[in-house]
VOBA-1610 file (N, C-alpha, C; in pm, whole numbers, padded with zeros to 5 digits, always signed):
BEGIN
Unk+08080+19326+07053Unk+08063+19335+07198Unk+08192+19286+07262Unk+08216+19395+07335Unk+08375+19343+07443Unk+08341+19222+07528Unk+08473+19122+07574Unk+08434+19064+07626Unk+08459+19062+07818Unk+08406+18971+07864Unk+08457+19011+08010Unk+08561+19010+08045Unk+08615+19055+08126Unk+08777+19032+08190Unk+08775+18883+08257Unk+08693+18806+08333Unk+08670+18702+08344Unk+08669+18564+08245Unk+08592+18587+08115Unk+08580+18518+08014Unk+08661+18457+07972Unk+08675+18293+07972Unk+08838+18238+07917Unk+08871+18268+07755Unk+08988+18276+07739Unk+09003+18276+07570Unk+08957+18179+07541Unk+08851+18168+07407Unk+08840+18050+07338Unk+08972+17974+07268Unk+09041+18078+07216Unk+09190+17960+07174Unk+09250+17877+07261Unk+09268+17927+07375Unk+09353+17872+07459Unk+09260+17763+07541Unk+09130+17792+07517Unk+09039+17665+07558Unk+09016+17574+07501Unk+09042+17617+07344Unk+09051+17497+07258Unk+09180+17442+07251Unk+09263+17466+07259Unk+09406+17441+07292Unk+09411+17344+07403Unk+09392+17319+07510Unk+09378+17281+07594Unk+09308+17140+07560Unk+09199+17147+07499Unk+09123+17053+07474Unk+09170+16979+07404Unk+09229+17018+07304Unk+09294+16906+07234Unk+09394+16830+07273Unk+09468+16883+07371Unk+09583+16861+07447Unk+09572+16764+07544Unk+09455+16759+07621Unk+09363+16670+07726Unk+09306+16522+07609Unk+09267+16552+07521Unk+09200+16464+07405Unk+09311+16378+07350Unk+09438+16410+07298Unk+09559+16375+07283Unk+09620+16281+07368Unk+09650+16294+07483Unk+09675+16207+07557Unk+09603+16132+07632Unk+09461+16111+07597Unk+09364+15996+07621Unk+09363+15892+07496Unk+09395+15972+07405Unk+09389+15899+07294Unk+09529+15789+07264Unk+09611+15863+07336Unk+09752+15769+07346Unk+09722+15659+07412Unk+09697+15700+07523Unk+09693+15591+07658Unk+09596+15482+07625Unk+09494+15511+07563Unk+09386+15379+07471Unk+09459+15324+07400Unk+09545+15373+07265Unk+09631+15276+07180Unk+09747+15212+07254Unk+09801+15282+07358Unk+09886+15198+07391Unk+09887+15052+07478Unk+09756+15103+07558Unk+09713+14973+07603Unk+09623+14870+07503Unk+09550+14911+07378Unk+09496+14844+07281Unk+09579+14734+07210Unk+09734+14794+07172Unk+09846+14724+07111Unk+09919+14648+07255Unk+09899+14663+07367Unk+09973+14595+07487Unk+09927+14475+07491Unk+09790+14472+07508Unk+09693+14344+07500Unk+09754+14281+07332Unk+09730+14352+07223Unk+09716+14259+07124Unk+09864+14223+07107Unk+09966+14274+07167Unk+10089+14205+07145Unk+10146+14097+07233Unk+10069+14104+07357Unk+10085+14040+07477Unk+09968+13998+07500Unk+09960+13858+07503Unk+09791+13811+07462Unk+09775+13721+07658Unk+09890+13703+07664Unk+09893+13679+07802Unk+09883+13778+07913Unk+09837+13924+07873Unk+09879+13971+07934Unk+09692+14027+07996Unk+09646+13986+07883Unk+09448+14020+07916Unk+09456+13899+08029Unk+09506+13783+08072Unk+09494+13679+08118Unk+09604+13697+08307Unk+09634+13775+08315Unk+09794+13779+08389Unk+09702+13780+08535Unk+09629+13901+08560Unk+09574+13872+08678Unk+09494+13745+08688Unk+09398+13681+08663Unk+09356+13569+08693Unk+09494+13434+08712Unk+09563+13410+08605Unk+09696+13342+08650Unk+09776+13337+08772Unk+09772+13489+08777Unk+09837+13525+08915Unk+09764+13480+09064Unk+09626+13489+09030Unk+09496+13430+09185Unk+09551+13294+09151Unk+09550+13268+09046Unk+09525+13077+09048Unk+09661+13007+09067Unk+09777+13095+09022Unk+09880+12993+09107Unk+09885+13038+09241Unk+09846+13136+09337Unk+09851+13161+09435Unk+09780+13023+09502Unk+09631+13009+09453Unk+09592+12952+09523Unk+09593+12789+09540Unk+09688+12804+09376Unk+09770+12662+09397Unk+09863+12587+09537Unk+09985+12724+09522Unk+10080+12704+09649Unk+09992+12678+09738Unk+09892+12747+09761Unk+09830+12720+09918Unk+09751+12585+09873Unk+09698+12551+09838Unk+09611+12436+09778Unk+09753+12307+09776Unk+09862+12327+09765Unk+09934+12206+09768Unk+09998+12194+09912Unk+09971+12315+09942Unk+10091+12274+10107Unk+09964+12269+10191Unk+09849+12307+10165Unk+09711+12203+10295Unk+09747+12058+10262Unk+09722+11980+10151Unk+09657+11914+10090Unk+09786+11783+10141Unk+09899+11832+10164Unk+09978+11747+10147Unk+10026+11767+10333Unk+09962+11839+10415Unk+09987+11860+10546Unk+10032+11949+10591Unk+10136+12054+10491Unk+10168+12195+10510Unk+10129+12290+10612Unk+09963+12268+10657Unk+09906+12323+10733Unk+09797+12382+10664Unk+09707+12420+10719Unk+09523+12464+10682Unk+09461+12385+10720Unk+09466+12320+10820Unk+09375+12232+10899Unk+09458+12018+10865Unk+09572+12032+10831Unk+09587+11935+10799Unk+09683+11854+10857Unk+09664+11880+11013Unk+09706+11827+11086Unk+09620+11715+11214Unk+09537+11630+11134Unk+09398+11586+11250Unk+09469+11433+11334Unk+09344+11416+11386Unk+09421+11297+11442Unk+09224+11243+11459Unk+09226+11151+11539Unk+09090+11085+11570Unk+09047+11097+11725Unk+09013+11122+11746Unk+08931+11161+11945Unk+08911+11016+11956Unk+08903+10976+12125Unk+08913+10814+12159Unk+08957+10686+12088Unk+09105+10745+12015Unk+09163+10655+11960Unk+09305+10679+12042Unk+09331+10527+12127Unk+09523+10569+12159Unk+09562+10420+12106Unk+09652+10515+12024Unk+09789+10441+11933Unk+09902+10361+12015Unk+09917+10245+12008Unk+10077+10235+12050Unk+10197+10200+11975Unk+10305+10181+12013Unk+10394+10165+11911Unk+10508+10226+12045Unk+10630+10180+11945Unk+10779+10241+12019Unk+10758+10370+12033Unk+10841+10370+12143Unk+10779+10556+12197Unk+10954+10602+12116Unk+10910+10753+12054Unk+11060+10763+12004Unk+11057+10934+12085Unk+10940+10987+12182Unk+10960+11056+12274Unk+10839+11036+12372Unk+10864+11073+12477Unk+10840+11059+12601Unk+10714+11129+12625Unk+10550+11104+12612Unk+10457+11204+12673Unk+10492+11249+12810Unk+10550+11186+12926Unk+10561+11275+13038Unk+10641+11321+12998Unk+10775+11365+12972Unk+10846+11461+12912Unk+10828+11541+12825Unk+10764+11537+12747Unk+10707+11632+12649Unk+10558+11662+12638Unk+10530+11783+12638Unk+10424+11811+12666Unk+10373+11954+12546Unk+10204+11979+12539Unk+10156+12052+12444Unk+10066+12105+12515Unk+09973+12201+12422Unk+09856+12293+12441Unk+09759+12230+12404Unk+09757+12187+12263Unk+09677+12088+12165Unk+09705+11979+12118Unk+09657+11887+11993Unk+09709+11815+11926Unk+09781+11833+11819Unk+09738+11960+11802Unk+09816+12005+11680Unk+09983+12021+11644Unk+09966+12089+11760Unk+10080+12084+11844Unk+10194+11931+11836Unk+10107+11851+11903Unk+10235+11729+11904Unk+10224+11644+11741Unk+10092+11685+11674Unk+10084+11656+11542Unk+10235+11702+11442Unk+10234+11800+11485Unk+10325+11934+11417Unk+10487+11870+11462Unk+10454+11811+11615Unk+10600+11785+11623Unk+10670+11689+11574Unk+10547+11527+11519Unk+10577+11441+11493Unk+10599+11456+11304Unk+10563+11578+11244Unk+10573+11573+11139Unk+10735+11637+11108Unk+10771+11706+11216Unk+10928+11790+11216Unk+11004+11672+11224Unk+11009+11547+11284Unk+11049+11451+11268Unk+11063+11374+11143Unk+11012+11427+11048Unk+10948+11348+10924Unk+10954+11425+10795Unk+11099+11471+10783Unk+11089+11594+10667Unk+11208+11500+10597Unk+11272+11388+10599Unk+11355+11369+10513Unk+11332+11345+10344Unk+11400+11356+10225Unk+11376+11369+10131Unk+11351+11214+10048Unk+11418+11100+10162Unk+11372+10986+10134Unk+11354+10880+10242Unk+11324+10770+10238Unk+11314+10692+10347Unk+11230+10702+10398Unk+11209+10599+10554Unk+11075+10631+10617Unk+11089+10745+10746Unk+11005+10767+10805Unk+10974+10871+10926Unk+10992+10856+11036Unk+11113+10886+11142Unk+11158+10890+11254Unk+11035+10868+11277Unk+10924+10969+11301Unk+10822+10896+11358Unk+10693+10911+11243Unk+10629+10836+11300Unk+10507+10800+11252Unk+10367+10808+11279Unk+10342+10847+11345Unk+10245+10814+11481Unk+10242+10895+11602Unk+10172+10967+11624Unk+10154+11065+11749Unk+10030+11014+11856Unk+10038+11026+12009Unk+09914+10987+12078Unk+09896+11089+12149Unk+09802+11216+12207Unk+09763+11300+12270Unk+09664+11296+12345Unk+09706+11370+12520Unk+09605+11367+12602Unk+09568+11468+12617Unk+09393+11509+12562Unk+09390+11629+12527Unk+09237+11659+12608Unk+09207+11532+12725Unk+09065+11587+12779Unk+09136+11632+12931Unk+09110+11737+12934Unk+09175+11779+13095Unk+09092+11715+13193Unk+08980+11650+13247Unk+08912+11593+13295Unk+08956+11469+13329Unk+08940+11424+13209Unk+09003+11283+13231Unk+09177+11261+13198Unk+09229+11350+13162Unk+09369+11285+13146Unk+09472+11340+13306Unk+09342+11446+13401Unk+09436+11473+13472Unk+09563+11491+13486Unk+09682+11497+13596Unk+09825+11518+13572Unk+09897+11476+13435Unk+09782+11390+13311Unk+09866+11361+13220Unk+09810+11433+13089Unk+09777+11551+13150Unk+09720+11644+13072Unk+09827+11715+12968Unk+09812+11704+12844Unk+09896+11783+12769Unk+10001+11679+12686Unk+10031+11558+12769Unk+10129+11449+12729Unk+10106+11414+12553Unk+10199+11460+12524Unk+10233+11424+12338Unk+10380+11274+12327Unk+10284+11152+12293Unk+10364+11088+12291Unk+10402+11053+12073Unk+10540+11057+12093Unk+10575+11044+11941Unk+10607+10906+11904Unk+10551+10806+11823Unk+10601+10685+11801Unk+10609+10627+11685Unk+10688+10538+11697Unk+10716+10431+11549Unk+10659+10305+11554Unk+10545+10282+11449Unk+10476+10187+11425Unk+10568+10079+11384Unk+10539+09945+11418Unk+10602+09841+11303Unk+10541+09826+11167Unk+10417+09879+11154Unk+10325+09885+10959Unk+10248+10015+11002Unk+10262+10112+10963Unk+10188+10252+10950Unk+10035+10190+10905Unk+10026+10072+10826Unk+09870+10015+10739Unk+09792+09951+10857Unk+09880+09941+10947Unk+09812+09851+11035Unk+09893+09906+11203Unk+09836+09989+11279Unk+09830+10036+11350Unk+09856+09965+11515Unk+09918+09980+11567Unk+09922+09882+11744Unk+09875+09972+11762Unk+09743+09969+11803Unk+09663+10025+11883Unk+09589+09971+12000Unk+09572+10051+12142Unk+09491+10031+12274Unk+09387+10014+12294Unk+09305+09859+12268Unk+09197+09800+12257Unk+09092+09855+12422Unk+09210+09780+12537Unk+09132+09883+12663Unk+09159+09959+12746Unk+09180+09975+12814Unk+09198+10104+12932Unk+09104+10189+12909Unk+09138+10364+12886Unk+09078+10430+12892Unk+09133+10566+12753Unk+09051+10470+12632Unk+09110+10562+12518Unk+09069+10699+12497Unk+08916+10704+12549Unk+08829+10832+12531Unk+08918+10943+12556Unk+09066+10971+12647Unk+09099+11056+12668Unk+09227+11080+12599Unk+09244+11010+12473Unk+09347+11032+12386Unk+09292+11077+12257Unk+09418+11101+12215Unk+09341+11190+12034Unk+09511+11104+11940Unk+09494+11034+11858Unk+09593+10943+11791Unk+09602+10946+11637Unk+09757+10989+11546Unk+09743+11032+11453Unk+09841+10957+11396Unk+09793+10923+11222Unk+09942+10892+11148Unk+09944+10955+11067Unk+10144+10914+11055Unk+10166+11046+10936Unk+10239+10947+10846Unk+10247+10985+10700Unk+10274+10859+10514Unk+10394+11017+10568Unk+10515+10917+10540Unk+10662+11020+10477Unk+10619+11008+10344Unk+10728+11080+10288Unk+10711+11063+10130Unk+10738+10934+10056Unk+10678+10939+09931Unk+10683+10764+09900Unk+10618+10657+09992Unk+10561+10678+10087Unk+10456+10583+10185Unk+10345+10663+10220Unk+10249+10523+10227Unk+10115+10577+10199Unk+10026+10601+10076Unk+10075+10466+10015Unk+10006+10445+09873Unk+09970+10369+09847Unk+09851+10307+09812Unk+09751+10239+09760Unk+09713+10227+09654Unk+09698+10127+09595Unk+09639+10085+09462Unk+09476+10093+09422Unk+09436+10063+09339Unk+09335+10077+09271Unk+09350+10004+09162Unk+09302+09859+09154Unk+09350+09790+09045Unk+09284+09786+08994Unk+09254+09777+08841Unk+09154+09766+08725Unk+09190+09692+08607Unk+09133+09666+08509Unk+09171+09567+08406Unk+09257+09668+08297Unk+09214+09804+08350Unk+09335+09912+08257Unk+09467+09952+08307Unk+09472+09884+08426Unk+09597+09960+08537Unk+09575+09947+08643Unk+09671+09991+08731Unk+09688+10044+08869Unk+09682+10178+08856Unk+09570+10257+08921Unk+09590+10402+09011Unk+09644+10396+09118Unk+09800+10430+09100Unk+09829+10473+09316Unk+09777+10544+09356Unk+09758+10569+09506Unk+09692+10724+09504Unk+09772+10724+09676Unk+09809+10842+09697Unk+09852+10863+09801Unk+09761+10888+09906Unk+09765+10827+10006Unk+09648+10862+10118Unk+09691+11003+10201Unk+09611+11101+10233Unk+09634+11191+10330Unk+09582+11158+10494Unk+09640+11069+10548Unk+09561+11077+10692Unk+09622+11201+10797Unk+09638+11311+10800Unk+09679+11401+10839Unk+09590+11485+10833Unk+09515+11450+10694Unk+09416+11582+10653Unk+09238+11507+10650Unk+09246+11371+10622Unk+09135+11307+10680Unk+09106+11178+10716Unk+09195+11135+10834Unk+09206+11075+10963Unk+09065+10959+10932Unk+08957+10994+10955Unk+08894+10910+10961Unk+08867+10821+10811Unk+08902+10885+10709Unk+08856+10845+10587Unk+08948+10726+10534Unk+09099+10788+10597Unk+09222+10712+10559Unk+09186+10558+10658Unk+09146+10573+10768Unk+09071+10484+10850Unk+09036+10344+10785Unk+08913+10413+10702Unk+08786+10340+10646Unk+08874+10255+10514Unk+09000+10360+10455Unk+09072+10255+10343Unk+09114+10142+10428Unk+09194+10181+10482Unk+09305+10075+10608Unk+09247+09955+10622Unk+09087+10004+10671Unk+08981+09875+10690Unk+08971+09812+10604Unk+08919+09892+10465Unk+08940+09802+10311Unk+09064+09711+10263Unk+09189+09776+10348Unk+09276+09693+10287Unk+09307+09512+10330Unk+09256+09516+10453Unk+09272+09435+10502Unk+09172+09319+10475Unk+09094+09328+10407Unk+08990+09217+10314Unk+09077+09178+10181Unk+09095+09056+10192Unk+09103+08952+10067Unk+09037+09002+09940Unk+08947+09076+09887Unk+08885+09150+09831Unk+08817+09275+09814Unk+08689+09315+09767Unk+08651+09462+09740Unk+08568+09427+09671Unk+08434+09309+09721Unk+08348+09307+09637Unk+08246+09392+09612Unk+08220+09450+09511Unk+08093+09567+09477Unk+08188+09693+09447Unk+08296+09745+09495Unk+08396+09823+09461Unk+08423+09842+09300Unk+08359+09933+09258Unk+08350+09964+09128Unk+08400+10068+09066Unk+08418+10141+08949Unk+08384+10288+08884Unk+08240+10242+08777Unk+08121+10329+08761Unk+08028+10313+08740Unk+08018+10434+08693Unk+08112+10563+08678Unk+08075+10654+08634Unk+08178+10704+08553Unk+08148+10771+08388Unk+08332+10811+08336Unk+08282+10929+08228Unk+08306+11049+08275Unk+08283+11175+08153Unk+08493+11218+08164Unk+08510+11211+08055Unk+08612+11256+07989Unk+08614+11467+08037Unk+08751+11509+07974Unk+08755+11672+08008Unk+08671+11716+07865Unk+08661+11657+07737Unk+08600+11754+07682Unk+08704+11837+07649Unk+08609+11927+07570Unk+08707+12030+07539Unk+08686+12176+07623Unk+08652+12128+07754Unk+08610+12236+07884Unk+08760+12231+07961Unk+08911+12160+07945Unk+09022+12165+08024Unk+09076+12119+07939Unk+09220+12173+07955Unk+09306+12081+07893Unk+09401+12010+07923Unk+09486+11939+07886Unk+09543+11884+07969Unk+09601+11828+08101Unk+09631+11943+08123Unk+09714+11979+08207Unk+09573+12002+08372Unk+09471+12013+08272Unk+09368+12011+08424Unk+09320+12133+08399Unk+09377+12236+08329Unk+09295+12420+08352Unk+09179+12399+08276Unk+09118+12518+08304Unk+08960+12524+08238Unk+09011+12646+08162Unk+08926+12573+08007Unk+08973+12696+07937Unk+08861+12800+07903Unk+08908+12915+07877Unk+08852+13055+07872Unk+08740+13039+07828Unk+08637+13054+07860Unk+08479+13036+07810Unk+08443+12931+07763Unk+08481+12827+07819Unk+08408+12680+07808Unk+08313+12654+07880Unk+08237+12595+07885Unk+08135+12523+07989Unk+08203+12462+08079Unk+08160+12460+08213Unk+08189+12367+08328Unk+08129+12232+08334Unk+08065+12162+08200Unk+08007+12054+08225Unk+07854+12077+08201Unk+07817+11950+08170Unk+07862+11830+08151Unk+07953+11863+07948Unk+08003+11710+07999Unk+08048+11637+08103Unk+08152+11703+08205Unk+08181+11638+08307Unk+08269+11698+08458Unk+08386+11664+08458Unk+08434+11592+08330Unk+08608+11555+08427Unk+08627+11439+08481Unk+08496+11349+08574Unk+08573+11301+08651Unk+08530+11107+08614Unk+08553+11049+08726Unk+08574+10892+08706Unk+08514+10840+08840Unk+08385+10788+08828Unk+08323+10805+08996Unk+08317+10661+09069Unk+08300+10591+09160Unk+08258+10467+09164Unk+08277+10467+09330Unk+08214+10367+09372Unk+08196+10287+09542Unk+08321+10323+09555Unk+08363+10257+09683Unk+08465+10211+09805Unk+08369+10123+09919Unk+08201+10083+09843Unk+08170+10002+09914Unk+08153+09860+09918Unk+08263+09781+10012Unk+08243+09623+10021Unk+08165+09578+10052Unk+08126+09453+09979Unk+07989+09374+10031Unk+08056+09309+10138Unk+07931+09332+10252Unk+08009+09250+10374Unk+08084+09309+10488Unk+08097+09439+10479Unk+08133+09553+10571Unk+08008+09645+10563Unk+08016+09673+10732Unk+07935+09754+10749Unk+07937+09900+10749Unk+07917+09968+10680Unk+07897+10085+10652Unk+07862+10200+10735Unk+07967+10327+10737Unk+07938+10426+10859Unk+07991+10514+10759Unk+07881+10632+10820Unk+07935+10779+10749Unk+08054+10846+10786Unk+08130+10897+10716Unk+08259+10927+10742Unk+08218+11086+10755Unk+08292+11113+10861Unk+08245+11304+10871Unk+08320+11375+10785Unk+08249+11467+10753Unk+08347+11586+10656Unk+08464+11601+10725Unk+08578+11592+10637Unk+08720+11626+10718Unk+08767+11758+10593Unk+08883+11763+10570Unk+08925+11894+10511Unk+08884+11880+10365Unk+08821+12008+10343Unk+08836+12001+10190Unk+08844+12127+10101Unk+08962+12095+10045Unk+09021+12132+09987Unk+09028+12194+09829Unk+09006+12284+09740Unk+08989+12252+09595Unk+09038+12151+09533Unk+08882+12131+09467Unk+08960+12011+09379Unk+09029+12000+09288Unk+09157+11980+09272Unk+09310+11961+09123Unk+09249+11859+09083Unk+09309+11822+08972Unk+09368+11738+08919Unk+09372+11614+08991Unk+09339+11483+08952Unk+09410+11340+09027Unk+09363+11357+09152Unk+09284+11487+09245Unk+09232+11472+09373Unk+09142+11336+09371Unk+09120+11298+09516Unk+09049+11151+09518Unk+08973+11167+09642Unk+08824+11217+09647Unk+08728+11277+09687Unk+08632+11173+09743Unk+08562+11205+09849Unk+08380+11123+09873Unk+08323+11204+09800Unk+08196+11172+09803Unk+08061+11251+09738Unk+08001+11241+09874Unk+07958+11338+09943Unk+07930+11306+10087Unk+07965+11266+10159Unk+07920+11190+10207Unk+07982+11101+10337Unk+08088+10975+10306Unk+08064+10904+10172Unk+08112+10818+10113Unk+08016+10706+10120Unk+08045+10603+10076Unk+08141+10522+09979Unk+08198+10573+09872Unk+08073+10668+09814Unk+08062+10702+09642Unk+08219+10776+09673Unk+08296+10777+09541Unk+08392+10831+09561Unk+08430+10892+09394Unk+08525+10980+09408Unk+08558+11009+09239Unk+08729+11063+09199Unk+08761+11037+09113Unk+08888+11125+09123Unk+08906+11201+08984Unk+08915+11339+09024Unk+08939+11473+08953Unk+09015+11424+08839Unk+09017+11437+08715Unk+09041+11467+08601Unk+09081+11639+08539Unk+08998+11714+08642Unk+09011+11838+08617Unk+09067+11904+08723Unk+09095+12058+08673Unk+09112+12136+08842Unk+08946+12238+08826Unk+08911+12171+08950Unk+08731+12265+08965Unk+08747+12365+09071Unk+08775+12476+09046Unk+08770+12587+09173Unk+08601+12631+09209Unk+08540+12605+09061Unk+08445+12610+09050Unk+08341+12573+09141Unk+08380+12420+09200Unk+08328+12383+09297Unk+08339+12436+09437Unk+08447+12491+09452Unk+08468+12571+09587Unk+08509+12478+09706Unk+08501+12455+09839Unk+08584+12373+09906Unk+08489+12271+09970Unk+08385+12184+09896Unk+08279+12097+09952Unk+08307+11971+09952Unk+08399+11908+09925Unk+08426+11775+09900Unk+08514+11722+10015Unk+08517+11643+10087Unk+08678+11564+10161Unk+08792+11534+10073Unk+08882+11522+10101Unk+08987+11512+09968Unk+09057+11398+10093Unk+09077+11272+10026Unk+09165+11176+10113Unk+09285+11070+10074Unk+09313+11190+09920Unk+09426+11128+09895Unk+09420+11197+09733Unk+09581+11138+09651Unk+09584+11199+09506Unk+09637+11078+09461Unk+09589+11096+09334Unk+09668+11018+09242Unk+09745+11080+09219Unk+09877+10969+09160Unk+10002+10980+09130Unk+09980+11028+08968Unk+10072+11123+08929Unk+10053+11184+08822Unk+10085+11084+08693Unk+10143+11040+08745Unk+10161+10923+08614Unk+10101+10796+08582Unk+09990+10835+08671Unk+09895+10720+08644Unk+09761+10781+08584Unk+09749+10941+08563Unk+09617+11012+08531Unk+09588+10922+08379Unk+09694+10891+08313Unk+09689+10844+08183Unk+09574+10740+08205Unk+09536+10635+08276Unk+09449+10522+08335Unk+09343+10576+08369Unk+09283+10687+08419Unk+09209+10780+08438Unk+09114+10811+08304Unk+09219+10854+08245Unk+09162+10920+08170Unk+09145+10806+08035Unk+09163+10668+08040Unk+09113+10612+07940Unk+09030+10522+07998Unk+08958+10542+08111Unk+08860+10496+08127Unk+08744+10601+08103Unk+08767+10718+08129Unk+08706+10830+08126Unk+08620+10805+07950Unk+08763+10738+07852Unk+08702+10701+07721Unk+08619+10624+07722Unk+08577+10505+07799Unk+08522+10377+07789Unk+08364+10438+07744Unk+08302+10299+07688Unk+08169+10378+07598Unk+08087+10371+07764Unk+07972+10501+07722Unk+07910+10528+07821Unk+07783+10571+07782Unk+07659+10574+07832Unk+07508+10646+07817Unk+07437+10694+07922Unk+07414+10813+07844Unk+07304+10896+07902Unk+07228+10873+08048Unk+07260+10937+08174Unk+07137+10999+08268Unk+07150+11095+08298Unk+07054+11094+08385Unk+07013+11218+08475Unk+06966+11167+08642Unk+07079+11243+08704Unk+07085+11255+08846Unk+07060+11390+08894Unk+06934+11326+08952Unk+06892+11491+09049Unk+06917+11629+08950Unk+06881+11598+08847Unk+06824+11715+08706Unk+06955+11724+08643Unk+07084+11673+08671Unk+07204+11691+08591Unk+07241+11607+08489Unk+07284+11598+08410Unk+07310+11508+08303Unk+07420+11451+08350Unk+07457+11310+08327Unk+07585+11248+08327Unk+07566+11154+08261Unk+07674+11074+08263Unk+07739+11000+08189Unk+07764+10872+08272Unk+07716+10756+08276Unk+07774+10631+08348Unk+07792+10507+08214Unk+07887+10431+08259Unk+07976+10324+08212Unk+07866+10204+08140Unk+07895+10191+08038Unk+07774+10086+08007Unk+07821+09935+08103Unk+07936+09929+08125Unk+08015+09784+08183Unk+08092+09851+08323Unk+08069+09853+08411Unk+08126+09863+08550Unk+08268+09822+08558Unk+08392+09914+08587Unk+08469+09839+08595Unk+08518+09836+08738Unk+08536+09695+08789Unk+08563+09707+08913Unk+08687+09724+08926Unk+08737+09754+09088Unk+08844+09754+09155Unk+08882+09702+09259Unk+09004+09658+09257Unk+09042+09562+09384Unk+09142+09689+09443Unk+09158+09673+09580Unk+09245+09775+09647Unk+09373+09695+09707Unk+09484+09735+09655Unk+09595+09673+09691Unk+09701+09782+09768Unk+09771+09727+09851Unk+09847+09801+09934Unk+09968+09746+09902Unk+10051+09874+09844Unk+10164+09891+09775Unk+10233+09898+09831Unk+10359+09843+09801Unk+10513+09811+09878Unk+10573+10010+09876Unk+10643+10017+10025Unk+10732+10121+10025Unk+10743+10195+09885Unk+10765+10252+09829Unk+10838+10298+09753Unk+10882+10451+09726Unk+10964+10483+09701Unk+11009+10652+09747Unk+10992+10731+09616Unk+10831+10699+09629Unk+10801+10817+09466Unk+10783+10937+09494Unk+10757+11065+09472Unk+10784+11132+09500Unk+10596+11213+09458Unk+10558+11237+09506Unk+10399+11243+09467Unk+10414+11418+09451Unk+10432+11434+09332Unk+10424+11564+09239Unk+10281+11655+09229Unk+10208+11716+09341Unk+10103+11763+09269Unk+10112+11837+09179Unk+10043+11831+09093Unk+09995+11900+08941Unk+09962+12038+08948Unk+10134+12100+08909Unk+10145+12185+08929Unk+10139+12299+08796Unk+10089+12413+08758Unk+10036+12435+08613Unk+10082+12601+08639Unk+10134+12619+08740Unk+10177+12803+08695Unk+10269+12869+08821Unk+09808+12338+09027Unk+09763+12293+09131Unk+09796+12322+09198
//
């Protein structure tokens, strides 16, 4: 039987087919041997999100900007004026926040200024509406501040240059420094300031210590199909003194948690500092300061200390059979250079 004039050749259809089949079959081996020769390379996009969201994760965290420019509402600061609120003037606080930090970019030493005061209620600050005053404290730890007049209509901020703004954490294994962020949470850095100024830190403990496990390594990453815990990474304990009265600190910025981050659990006292980097957690915590990278070593051998078994609110953890307390000491100047933990933090 003839065939149609329409009808494709079968050779040339099989021809074809193989031809189409052929170069699917390439393009599978070549990417089959890409992966197995380049083992980093099954891994490249996720690397690529996570140092992204490092850079941005270190320039909030350290004041860069993402909200990490705050100050406190009915608080006015005084100190040497090193510019003029009637002469200089803003929209916001952010604003004169922003200006007092342009002041404050040197690579060592302390900060032209320190200290910003803003009149930011149009109501009450009337004709002195907008006024951004920039100033230099005589102790950044300890604040000249405007006991009366009429503070409600100021908004008052400090800013740690580099190498200032570090605090201790003393323990029978070490000192943790940890750099305070009051830029990024104002009221929390507050509540240390208050701590520092007591002769002690009684009840100020760590009470809680799970090690990384073999869920991170070193360096803080979580590795490829590990569990997220338990155990968590981290090293938990108070910031509450017997003998101070106790106020909830409001959520201020938060940030993912790295490495050496130094967190509330709510509102606070409870407090903890990261051992790991948890993206996992997502941005629920206050972050109000880091440890210094060369102190994670102290961290993490308490993290060893022997520990047993609970359960909080259905999770398993791990707390300290022996409490180790901490005294909070406020550390001399020094121009360290606070490195976040950086992995491609």
């Amino acid at each position: 039987m003839g065939r149609r004039q329409n009808d494709p050749d079968p050779s040339r259809f099989a021809y074809l087919t193989l031809l189409v089949l052929g170069a699917i079959s390439c393009a599978l081996v070549y990417a089959f041997l890409s992966v197995l020769l380049n083992p980093n390379a099954a891994r490249s996009g996720f690397e690529t999100e996570t140092s992204v969201a490092v850079r941005e994760e270190k320039s909030e965290i350290e004041g860069g900007g993402g909200g990490c420019c705050r100050g406190i509402e009915g608080l006015e600061l005084w100190g040497a004026a090193v510019k003029w609120g009637s002469e200089f003037k803003f929209n916001s606080s952010v604003e004169c926040c922003q200006a007092c930090k342009a002041m404050c970019t040197g690579n060592d030493g302390p900060c032209l200024c320190d200290s910003w005061v803003f009149c930011g209620n149009r109501e009450a600050c009337g004709s002195k509406f907008g006024e951004c005053w920039l100033k230099k404290q005589k102790d950044t730890f300890v604040p000249d501040r405007q006991e009366g007049g009429s503070p409600a209509m100021w908004t008052s901020g400090i800013i740690f240059g580099k190498g200032q703004g570090i605090i201790g954490l003393e323990t029978e294994y070490g000192t943790l420094h940890i750099k305070l962020f009051p830029d990024c949470a104002p009221h929390s850095v507050a509540y240390i300031l208050e701590l520092l100024t007591l002769r002690h830190c009684a009840g100020c403990q760590f009470y809680r210590a799970e090690g990384r496990d073999q869920s991170w390594d070193s360096e803080g990453n979580h590795i490829r199909n590990a569990p997220f815990g338990p155990p968590f990474a981290v090293i938990q304990g108070t910031l509450e003194a017997q003998g101070v009265a106790l106020r909830d600190i409001p959520t201020e910025v938060c940030p993912t948690i790295r490495r050496g981050s130094v967190a509330w659990v709510g509102s606070g006292p409870e407090f903890f500092i990261s051992l790991a980097n948890h993206q996992e957690w997502k941005k629920t915590y206050t972050v109000f300061g880091s440890a210094l990278p060369e102190d994670m070593g102290i961290a993490e051998r308490i993290a060893q200390l022997p520990t047993k078994p609970d359960v909080w609110n259905n999770i398993n953890v791990s707390v300290l059979e022996k409490p180790v307390p901490l005294v909070l000491r406020r550390m001399k100047s020094s121009h360290v250079e606070l490195n976040a933990h950086v992995t491609s933090n």
